[in-house]
MISE-506640 format. One record per residue (C-alpha): residue in one letter; x negated, y, z negated. Coordinates in steps of 0.05 Angstrom, whole numbers, plus 5000, padded with zeros to 4 digits. Each point is the difference from the previous one (the first is absolute). Example, Ala and Ser with C-alpha at 12.3 -4.5 7.8 and 13.67 -1.06 7.14 Angstrom:
BEGIN
+------+------+------+------+
! type !   xx !   yy !   zz !
+------+------+------+------+
!    A ! 4754 ! 4910 ! 4844 !
!    S ! 4973 ! 5069 ! 5013 !
+------+------+------+------+
//
This chain:
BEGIN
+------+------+------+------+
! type !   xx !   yy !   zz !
+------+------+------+------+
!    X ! 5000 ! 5000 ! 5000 !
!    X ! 4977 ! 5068 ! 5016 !
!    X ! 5004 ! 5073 ! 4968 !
!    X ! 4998 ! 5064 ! 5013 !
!    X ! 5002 ! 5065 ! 4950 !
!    X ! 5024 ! 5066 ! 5046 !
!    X ! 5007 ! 5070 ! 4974 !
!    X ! 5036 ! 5053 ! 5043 !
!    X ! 4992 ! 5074 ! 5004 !
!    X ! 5034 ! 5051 ! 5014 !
!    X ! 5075 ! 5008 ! 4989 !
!    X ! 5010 ! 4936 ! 4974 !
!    X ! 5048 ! 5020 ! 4932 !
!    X ! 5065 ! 5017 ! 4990 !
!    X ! 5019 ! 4994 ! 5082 !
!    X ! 5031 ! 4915 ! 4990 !
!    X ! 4919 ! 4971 ! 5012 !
!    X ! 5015 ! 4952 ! 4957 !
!    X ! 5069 ! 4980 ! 5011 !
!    X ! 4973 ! 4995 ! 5077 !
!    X ! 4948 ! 4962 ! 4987 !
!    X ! 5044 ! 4949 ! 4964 !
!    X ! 5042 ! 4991 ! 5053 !
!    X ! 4945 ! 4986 ! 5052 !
!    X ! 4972 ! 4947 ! 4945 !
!    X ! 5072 ! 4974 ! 5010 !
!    X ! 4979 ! 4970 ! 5072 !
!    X ! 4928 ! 4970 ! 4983 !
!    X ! 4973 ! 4949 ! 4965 !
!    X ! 4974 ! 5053 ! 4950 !
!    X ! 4997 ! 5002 ! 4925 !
!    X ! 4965 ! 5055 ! 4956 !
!    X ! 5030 ! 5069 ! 4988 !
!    X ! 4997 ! 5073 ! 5008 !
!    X ! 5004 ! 5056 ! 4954 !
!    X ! 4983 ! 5068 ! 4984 !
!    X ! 4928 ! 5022 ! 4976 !
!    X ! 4987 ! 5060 ! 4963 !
!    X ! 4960 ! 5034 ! 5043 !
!    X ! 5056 ! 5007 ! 5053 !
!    X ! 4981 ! 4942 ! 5045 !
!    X ! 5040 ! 4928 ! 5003 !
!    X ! 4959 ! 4939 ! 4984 !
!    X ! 5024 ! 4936 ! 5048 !
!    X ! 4975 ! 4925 ! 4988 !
!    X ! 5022 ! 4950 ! 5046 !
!    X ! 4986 ! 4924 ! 4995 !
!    X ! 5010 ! 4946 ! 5049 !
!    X ! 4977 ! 4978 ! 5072 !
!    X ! 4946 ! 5047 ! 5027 !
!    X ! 5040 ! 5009 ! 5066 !
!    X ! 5065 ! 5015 ! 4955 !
!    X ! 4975 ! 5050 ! 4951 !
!    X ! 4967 ! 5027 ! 5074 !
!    X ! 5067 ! 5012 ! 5023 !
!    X ! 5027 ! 5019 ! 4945 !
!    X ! 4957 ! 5055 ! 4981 !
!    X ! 5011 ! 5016 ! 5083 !
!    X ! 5067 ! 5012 ! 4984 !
!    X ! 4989 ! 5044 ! 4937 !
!    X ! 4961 ! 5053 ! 5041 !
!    X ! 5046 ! 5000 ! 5051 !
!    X ! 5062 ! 5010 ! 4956 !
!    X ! 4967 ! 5065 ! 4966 !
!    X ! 4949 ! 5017 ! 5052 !
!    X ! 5037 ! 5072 ! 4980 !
!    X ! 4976 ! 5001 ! 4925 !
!    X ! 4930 ! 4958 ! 5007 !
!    X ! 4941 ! 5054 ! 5009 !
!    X ! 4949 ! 4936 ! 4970 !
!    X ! 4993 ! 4928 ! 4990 !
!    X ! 4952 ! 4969 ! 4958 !
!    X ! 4997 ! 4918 ! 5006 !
!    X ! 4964 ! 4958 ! 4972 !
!    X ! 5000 ! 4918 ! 4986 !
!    X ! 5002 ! 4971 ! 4934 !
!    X ! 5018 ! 4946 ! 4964 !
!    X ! 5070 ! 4964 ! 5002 !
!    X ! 5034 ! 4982 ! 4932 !
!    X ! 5065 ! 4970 ! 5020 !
!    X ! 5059 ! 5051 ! 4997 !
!    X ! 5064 ! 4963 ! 5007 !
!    X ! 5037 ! 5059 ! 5041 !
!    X ! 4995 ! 5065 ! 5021 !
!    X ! 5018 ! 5050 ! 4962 !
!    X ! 5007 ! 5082 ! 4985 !
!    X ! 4953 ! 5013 ! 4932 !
!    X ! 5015 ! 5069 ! 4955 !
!    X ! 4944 ! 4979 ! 4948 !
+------+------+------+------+
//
């Protein structure tokens, strides 16, 4: 299993990134979460196939190319999340 840690910039908070992103998980084979840091930027981890969290992540960008100024990826390790879900913590 692979993962992936993303952080968006730009106008990533309070415009429904989250909520989005959700319901793009919805149509991969994606668990992790997303949620709000407090530095203004969105943290994104994504586990699964490599070619899924690919496309996945694909679809993110293109669903708010409009708010993303910056994406920062980078590959770490997978623990197992059972779904994927919307974080407030």
């Amino acid at each position: 299993m692979a993962a992936r840690r993303v952080l968006y910039k730009g106008r990533v908070q309070g415009v429904g990134f989250r909520k989005r992103t959700k319901a793009v998980a919805a149509r991969f084979k994606v668990t992790g979460y997303v949620k709000n840091l407090g530095d203004g930027t969105v943290e994104l981890i994504a586990e699964g196939d490599d070619r899924e969290i690919d496309e996945f992540l694909a679809d993110v960008s293109r669903a708010m190319a409009r708010e993303i100024a910056a994406a920062e990826s980078e590959v770490i390790t997978a623990t197992g999340y059972p779904d994927f879900d919307v974080r407030r913590d």
